[in-house]
C-alpha positions in Angstrom: -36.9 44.6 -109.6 -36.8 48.1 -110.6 -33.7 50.1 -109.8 -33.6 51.7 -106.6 -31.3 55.6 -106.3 -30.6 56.5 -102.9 -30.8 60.3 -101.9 -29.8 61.8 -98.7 -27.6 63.5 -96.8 -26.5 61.2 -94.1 -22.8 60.0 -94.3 -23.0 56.0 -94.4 -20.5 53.8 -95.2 -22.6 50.6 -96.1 -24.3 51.2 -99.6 -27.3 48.6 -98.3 -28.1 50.7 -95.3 -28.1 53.9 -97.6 -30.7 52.4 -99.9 -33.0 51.4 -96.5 -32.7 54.8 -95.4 -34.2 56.4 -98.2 -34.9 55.4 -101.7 -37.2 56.1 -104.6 -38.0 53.6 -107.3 -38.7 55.8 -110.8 -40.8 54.1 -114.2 -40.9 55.9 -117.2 -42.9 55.2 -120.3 -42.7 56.7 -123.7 -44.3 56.5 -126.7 -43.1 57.8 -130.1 -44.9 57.2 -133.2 -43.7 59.1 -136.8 -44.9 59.2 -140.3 -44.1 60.6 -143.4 -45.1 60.3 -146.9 -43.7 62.4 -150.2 -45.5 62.6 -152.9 -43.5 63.0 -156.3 -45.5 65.2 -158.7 -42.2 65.9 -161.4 -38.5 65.9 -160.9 -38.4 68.9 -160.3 -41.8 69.0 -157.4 -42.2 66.8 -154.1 -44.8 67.3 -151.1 -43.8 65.5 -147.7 -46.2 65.2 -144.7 -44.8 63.9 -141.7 -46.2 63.5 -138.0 -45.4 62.9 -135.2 -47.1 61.7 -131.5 -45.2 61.7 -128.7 -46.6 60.4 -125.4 -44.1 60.0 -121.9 -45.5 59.2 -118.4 -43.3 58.9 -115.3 -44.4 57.6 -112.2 -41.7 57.8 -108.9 -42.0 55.9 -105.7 -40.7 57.2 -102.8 -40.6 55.6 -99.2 -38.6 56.0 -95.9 -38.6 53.6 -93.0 -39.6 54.3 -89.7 -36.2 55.8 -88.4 -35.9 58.0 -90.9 -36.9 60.7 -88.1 -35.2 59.7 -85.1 -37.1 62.4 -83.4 -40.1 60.8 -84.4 -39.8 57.0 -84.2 -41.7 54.9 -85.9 -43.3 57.6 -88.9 -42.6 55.8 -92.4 -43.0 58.3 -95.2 -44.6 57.7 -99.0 -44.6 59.7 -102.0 -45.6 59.3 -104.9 -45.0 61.4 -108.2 -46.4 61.8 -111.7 -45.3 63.4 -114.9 -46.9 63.8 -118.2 -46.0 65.0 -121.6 -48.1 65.3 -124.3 -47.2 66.4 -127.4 -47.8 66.4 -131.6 -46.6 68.0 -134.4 -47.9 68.4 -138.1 -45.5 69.2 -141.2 -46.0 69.7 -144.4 -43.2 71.1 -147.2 -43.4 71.5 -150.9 -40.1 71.6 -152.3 -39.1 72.7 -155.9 -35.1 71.5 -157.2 -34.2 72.2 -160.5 -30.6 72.2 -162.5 -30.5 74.8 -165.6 -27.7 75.1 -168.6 -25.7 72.3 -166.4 -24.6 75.5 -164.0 -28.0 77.0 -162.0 -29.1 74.9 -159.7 -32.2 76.6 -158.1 -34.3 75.0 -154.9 -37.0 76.6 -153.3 -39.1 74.9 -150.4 -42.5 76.3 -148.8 -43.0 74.6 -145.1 -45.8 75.0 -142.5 -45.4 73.7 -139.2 -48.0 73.0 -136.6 -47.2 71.4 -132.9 -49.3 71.7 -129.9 -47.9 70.5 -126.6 -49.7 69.4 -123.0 -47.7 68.5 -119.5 -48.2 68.0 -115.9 -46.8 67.3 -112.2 -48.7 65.4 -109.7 -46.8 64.8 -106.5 -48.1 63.4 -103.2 -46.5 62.6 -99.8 -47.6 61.2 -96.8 -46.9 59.8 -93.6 -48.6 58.4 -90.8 -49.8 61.8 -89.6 -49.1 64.1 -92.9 -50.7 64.5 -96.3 -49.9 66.7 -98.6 -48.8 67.6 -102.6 -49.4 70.2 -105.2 -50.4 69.5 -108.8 -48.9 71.8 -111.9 -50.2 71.7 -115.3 -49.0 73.3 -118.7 -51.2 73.0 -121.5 -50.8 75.2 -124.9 -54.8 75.8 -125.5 -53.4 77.6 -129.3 -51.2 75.3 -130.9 -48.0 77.2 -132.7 -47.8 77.6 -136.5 -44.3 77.9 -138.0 -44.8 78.3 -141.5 -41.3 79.2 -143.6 -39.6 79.8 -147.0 -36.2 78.8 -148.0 -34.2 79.3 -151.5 -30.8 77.7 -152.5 -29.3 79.4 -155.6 -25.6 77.4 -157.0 -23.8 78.4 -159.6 -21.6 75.5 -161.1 -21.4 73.9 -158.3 -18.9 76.3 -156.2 -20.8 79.6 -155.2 -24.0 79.1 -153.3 -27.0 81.8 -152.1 -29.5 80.7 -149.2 -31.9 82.7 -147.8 -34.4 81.7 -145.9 -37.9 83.2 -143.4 -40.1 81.4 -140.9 -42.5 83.0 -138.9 -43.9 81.6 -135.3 -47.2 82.4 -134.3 -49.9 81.9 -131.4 -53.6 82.7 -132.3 -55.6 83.4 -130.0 -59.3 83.9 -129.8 -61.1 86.0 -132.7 -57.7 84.4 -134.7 -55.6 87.1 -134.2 -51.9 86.8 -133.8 -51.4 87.2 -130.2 -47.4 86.2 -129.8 -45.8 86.5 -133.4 -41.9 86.4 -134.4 -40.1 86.4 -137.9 -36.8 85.2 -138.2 -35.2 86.0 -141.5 -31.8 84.0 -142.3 -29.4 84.1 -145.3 -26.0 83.4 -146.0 -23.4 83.6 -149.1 
C-alpha cells in the first residue's frame, strides 16, 4: 500500500479521520544510467567520455470523500497529476599531467560539455460536476554547450597557479550564439 500524506486545513484530532478527509497517494520513478570510459594514450595524456541519461516520472493521486464539501453533500473529488523530466548530458575532457626537474608539475585539461533537458506538468481534477487542469511543458529545443580550459602550475609541491575558462552557450537557428557567457576563474 503506497503511502498516504494528508493535506488540509481542518483541525482533527484522529489521525485516521484526517487521512479520510483528504489524501493524495504520490509514485515516483527514476531512472539513472552513467558511463564513462578514459582512454590512456601516455602518462602524461588521457581522454574520458562520460554520459549520462536521466529519466523521472511522478504520478499523484488525489481523492476526497463525499463530505469533503458539506455544502455540497455527496461531491467526491479526483485528481490526478503528472511530472516528467527528461534529461542527458555528453562530456568529453582531454587532460595533460606532467612532473618536470622533480619541482614543475604542470596539468592542463580541455573539456566540452553538452546537456539538453525536457520537463512537463500534467494535472487533472474532477468531480462529479467539474473537470478541469492545465498542462505546462519546458523543453530546451538547443541543447547548451559548456566547453572549458583549466591549468594547474606547482612548484615543489607548496605554491600552486590555477586558472581556469568555460564558456556556456545556446545556438540557435542559422548556429549563431543566441545566449552566451564566459566565466573566467583563477586563483594563487
Amino acid at each position: 500500500v503506497p503511502a498516504r500524506r494528508a493535506i488540509g486545513s481542518r483541525n482533527v484530532q484522529d489521525p485516521l479521520d484526517e487521512l479520510t478527509y483528504y489524501h493524495s497517494t504520490p509514485r515516483t520513478r527514476r531512472l539513472l544510467a552513467q558511463l564513462s570510459a578514459t582512454y590512456q594514450f601516455s602518462d602524461a595524456l588521457s581522454l574520458t567520455l562520460r554520459g549520462s541519461r536521466e529519466v523521472a516520472d511522478a504520478h499523484e493521486l488525489s481523492y476526497s470523500p463525499e463530505n469533503y464539501a458539506p455544502a455540497v453533500p455527496k461531491v467526491a473529488q479526483t485528481g490526478t497529476a503528472t511530472t516528467s523530466n527528461h534529461s542527458w548530458v555528453a562530456t568529453a575532457a582531454l587532460r595533460y599531467q606532467h612532473t618536470f626537474a622533480d619541482r614543475h608539475a604542470l596539468t592542463g585539461t580541455l573539456t566540452y560539455l553538452r546537456q539538453q533537458y525536457e520537463r512537463t506538468l500534467d494535472s487533472r481534477t474532477q468531480t462529479l460536476y467539474t473537470l478541469s487542469g492545465f498542462r505546462f511543458e519546458e523543453k530546451l529545443n538547443y541543447p547548451i554547450h559548456s566547453p572549458s580550459a583549466s591549468f594547474v602550475y606547482t612548484y615543489d609541491g607548496r605554491y600552486e597557479v590555477q586558472g581556469s575558462l568555460r564558456a556556456e552557450m545556446v545556438f540557435g537557428p542559422g548556429n549563431f550564439a543566441d545566449n552566451y557567457r564566459l566565466l573566467p576563474g583563477g586563483q594563487l
